[in-house]
C-alpha positions as CSV (number, residue, x, y, z in Angstrom):
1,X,21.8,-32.0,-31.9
2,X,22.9,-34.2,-29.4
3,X,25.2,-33.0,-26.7
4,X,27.1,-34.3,-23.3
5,X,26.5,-31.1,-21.2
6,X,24.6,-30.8,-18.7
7,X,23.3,-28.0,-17.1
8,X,22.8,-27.3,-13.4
9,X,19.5,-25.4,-12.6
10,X,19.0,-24.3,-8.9
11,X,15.2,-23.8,-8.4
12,X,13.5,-22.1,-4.9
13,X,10.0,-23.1,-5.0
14,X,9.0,-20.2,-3.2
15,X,6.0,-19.4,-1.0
16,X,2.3,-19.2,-1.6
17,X,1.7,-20.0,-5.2
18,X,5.2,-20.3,-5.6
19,X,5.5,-24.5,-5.9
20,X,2.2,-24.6,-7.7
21,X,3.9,-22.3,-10.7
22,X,7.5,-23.8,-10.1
23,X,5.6,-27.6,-11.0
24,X,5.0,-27.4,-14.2
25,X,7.4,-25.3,-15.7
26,X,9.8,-27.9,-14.4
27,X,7.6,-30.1,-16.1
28,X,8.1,-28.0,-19.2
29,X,11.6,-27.8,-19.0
30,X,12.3,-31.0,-19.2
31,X,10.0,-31.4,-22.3
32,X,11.7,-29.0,-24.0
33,X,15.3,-30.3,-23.0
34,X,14.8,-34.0,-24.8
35,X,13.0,-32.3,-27.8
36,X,16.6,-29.8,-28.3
37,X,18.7,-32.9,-27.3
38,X,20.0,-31.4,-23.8
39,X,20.0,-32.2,-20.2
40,X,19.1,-30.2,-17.3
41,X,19.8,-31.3,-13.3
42,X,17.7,-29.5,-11.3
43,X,18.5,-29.1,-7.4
44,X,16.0,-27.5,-5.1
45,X,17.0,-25.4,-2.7
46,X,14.9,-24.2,0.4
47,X,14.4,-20.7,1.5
48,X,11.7,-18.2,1.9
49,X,9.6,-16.8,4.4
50,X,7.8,-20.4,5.1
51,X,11.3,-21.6,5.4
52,X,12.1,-19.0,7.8
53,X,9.1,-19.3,10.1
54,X,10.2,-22.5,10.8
55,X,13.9,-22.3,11.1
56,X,14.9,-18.8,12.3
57,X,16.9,-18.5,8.3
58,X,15.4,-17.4,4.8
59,X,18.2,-17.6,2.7
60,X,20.5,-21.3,4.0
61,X,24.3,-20.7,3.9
62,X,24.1,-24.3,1.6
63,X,21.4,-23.0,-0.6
64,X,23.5,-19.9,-1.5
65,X,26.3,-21.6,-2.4
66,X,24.5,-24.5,-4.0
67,X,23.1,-21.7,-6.1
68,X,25.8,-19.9,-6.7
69,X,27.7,-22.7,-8.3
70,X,24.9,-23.4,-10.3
71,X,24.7,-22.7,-14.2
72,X,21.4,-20.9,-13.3
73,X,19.2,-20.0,-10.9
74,X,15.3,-20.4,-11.2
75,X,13.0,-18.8,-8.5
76,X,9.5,-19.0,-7.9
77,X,7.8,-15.9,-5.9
78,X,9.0,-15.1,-2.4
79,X,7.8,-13.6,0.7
80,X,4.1,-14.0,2.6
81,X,3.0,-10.0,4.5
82,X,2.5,-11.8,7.6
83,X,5.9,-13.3,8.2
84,X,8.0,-10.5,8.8
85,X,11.5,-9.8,10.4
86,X,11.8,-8.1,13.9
87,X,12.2,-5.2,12.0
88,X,8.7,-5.2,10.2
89,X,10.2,-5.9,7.1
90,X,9.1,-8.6,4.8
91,X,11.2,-11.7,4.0
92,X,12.8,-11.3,0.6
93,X,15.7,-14.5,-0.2
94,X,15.5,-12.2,-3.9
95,X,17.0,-9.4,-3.0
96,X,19.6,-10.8,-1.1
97,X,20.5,-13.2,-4.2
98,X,21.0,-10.2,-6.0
99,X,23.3,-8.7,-3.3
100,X,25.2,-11.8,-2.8
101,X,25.9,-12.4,-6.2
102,X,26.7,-9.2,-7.9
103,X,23.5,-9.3,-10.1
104,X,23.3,-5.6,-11.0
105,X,21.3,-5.9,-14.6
106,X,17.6,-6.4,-13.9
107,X,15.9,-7.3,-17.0
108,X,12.2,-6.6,-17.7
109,X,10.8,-7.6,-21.1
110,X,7.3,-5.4,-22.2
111,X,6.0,-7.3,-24.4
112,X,2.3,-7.7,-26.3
113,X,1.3,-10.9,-28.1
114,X,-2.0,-10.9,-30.1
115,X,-5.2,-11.2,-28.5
116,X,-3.7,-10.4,-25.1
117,X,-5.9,-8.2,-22.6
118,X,-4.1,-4.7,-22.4
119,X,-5.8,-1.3,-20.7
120,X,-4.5,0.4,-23.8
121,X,-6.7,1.0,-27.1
122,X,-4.4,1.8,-29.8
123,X,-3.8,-1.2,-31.6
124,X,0.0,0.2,-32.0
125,X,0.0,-1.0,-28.2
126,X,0.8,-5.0,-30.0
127,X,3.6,-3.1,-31.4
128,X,5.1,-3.2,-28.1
129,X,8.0,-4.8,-27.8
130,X,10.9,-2.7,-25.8
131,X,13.3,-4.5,-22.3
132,X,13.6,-2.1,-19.3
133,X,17.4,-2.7,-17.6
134,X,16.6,-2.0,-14.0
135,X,20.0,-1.5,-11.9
136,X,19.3,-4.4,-9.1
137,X,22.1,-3.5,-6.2
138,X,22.6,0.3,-6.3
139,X,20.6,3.2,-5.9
140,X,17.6,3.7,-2.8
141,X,17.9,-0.2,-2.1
142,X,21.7,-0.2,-1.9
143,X,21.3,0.5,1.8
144,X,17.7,-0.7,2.3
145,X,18.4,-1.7,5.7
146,X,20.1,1.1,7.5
147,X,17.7,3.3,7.0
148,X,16.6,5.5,10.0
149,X,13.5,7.3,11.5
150,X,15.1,9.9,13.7
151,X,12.8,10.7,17.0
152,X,10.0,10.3,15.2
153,X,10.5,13.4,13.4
154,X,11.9,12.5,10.0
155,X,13.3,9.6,8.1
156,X,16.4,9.6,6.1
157,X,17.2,6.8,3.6
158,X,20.7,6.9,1.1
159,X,20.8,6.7,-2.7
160,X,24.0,5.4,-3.6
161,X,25.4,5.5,-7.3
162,X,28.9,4.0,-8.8
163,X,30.7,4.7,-11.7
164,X,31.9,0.7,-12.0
165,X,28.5,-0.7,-11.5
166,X,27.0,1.4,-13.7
167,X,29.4,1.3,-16.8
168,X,28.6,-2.3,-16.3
169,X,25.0,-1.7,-16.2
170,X,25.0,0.6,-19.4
171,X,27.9,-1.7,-21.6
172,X,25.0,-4.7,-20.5
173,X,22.4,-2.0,-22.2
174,X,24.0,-1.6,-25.4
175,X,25.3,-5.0,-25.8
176,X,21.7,-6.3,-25.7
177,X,20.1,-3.5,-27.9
178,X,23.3,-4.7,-30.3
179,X,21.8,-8.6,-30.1
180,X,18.0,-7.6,-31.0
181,X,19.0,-4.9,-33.5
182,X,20.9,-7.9,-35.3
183,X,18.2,-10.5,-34.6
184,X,15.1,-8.5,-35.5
185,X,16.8,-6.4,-38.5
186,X,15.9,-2.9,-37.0
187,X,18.3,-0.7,-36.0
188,X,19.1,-0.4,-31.3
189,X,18.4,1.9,-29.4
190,X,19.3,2.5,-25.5
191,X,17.0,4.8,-23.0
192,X,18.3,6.5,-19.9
193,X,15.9,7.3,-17.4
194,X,16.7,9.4,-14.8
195,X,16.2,12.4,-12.6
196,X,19.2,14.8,-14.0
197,X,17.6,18.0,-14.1
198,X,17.1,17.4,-10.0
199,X,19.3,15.3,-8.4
200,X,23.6,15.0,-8.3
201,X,23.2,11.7,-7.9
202,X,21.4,10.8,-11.4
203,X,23.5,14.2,-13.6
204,X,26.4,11.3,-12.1
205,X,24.2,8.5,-13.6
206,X,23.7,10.3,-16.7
207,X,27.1,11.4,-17.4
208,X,28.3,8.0,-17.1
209,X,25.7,6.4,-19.7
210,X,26.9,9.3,-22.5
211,X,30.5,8.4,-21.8
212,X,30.1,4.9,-22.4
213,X,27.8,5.5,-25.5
214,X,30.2,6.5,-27.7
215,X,32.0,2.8,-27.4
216,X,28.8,1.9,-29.1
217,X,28.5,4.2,-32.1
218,X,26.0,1.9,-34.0
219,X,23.2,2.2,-31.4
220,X,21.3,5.0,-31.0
221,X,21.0,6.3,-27.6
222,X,19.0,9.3,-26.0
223,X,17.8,10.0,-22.2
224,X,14.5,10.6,-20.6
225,X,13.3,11.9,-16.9
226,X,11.6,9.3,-15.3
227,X,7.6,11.4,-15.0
228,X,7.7,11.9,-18.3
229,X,8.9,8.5,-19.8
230,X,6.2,7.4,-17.5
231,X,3.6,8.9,-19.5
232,X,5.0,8.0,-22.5
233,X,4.7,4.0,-21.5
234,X,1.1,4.9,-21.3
235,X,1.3,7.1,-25.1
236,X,3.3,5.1,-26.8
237,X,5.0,2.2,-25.2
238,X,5.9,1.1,-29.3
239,X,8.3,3.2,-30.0
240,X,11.0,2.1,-27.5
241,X,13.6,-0.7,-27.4
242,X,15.5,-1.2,-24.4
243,X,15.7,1.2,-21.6
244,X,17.9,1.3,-18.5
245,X,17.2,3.3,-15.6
246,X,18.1,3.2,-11.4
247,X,17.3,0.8,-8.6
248,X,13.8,2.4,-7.7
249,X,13.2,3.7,-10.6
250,X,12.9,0.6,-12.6
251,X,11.2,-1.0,-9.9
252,X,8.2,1.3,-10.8
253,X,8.2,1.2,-14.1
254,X,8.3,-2.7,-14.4
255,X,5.2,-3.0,-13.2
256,X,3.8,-0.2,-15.3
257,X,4.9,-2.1,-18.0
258,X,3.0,-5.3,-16.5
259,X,-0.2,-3.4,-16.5
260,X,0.1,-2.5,-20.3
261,X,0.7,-5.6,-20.8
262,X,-2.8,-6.7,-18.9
263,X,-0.9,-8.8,-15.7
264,X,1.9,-9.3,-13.7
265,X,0.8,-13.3,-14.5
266,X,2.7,-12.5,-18.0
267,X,6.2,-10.7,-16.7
268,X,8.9,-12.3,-16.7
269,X,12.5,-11.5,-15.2
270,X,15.7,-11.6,-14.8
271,X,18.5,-10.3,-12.6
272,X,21.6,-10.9,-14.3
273,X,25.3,-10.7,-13.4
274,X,28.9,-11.2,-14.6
275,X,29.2,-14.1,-13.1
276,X,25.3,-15.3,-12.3
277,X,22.0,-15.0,-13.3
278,X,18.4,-15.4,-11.4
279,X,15.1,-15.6,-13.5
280,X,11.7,-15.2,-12.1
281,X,8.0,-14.0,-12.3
282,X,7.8,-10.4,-11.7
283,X,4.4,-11.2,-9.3
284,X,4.6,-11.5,-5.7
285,X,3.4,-15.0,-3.7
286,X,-0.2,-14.5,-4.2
287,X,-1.3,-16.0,-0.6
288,X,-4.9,-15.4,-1.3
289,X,-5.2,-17.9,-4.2
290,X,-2.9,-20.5,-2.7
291,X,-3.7,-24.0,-2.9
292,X,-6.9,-23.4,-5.0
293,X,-4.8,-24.3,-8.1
294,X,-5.6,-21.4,-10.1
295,X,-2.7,-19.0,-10.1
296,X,-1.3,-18.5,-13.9
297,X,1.9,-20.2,-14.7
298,X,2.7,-17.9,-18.0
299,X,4.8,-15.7,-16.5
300,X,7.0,-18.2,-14.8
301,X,7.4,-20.2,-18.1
302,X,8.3,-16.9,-19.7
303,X,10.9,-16.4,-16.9
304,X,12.4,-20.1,-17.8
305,X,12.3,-18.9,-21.3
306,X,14.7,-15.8,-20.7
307,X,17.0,-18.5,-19.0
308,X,17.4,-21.0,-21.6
309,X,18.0,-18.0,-23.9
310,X,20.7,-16.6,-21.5
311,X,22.7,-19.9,-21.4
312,X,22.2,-20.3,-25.2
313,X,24.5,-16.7,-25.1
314,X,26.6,-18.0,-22.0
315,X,27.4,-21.2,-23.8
316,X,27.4,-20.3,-27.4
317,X,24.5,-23.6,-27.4
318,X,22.6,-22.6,-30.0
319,X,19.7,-25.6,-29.3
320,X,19.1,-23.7,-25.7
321,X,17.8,-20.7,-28.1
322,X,15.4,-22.6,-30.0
323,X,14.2,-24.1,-26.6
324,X,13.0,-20.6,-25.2
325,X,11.6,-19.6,-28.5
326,X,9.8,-23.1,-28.3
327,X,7.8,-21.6,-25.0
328,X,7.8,-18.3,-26.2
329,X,6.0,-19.2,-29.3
330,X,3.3,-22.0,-27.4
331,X,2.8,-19.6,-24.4
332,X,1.9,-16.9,-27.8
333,X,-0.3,-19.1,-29.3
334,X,-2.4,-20.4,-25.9
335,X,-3.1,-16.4,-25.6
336,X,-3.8,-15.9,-29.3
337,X,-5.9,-19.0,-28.9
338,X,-7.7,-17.7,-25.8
339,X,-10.3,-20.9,-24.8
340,X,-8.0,-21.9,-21.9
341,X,-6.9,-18.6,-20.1
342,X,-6.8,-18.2,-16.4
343,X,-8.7,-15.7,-14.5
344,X,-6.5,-12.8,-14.6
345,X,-6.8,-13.3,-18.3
346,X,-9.9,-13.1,-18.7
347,X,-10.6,-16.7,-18.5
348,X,-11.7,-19.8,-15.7
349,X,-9.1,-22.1,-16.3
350,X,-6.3,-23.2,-13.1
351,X,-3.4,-24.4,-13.4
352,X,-3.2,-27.6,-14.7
353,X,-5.2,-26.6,-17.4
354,X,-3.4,-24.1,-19.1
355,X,-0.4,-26.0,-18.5
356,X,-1.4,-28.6,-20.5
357,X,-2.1,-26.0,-23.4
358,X,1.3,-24.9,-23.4
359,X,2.7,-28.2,-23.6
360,X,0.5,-28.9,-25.9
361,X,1.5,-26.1,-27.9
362,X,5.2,-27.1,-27.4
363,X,4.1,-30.1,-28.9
364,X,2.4,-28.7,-32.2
């Protein structure tokens, strides 16, 4: 299983809890990389809102393109409310990666693993198992800062939708639904959400996902509006697979799908380009619990996960798959488990602690 690549992992540490999270899945990472017979060099990179306080710059000219040549990116969470631009706006390095490098396909996984805390009480809910594709450049944040309060009267912000980026978008859709349907021996299916019946702008959206739907005849594919597929996350979150949907759109229903899962501390992400791809917790920077070493880690891990399963596709490297599914199944098992579980979990463990029992499981 040996091998002479090496791969190139730029890592932003992040603020708040950010570091404390980043720590030991680096720590992880590099467990996991002699145990599959790979190398990882990791290069961190500063930016972020501590960053900027200090220097006048959140994102470095050196750290974009250090990242940018990178195999992949790894981010902790960004941002702290009370270091803001002039504008009033908070400082965001993420969304500007995903601007800067053409990272259009923002992936969500929803998934449920047993003995997890969930707000739902079927026990179909452990069913759950379904990726939300949320469109990262376009839509209300495609001109996020040029919108305008005019004399104090109204407020006008633009929703901008492209046929290129979003054939993109959809071919990513179906091309992923293709890989689980042949991986889990069940047939894909793709989900457009949208707003048709009301708005130009998403009949546009959805015209475009039926066109290219036909180029993928094996996968089943259906649309949605976007109130009612919310309900239906809430009815019967089971009976999707992946679903792809606009800028704003997806940034809402991400974290609906965190909450039937139980916590943002177990969602992962990525944002994911032609050319580059950024993975990272779905929870903010958590300034309140900062430095008292008990923020939960899983969701970061989870996020490294996604990565390693990315390059595996990217590099046809086969021992990078088994490496995610390595911390997918010991971050499984420490919840299934469920004596060392940090507080949003139910449990008192910090950081170190659970950690451990994810290495630990690693290990087993």
């Amino acid at each position: 299983m040996k091998s002479n690549r090496v791969y190139r992992i730029a890592l932003f540490d992040g603020d708040g809890i950010g570091p404390e999270i980043m720590a030991p899945t680096r720590v992880l990472l590099e467990d996991v990389s002699k145990r599959v017979g790979r190398k990882f060099e990791f290069d961190s990179l500063p930016a972020g809102a501590q960053h900027f306080a200090r220097t006048g710059e959140s994102l470095p000219a050196d750290s974009m393109a250090a990242a940018r040549a990178a195999d992949a990116i790894l981010l902790s969470a960004m941002g702290l409310p009370d270091i803001r631009k002039a504008d009033g706006t908070e400082i965001s390095p993420q969304i500007d990666l995903r601007f800067a490098l053409g990272l259009y396909a923002g992936v969500r996984p929803v998934k449920l693993y047993p003995g997890q805390r969930t707000p739902l009480g079927d026990p179909r809910v452990f069913e759950t198992d379904f990726v939300l594709i949320r469109e990262s450049t376009e839509g209300l944040f495609a001109h996020k800062d040029e919108g305008q309060v005019v004399g104090g009267q109204y407020a006008t912000e633009t929703l901008r939708i492209t046929r290129q980026t979003s054939e993109k978008l959809f071919d990513f859709a179906f091309r992923l639904a293709r890989r689980r349907s042949a991986k889990r021996g069940t047939p894909g299916r793709v989900t457009c959400i949208d707003k048709a019946n009301v708005f130009r702008a998403f009949w546009f959206f959805r015209s475009i996902f039926e066109e290219r739907a036909k180029a993928f005849p094996e996968i089943a594919a259906d649309s949605a509006y976007v109130d009612a597929f919310a309900m239906w996350m809430v009815q019967k979150p089971w009976e999707f697979d992946v679903v792809v949907t606009e800028n704003m759109f997806g940034d809402i229903l991400s974290d609906l799908g965190a909450g039937i899962m139980g916590t943002l501390g177990l969602a992962p992400s990525a944002d994911i380009g032609d050319s580059n791809a950024v993975f990272q917790p779905c929870h903010g920077s958590a300034p309140d619990i900062a430095g008292k070493g008990v923020a939960n880690p899983l969701a970061m891990f989870l996020s490294a996960a996604m990565m390693l399963d990315w390059l595996s596709d990217e590099h046809e490297d086969g021992a990078l798959a088994e490496g995610a599914q390595m911390i997918e199944r010991a971050v499984a098992a420490t919840l299934t488990d469920s004596t060392v579980l940090t507080r949003d979990l139910g449990g008192d463990a910090g950081t170190s602690e659970i950690s451990d029992a994810v290495l630990r499981g690693v290990a087993a």
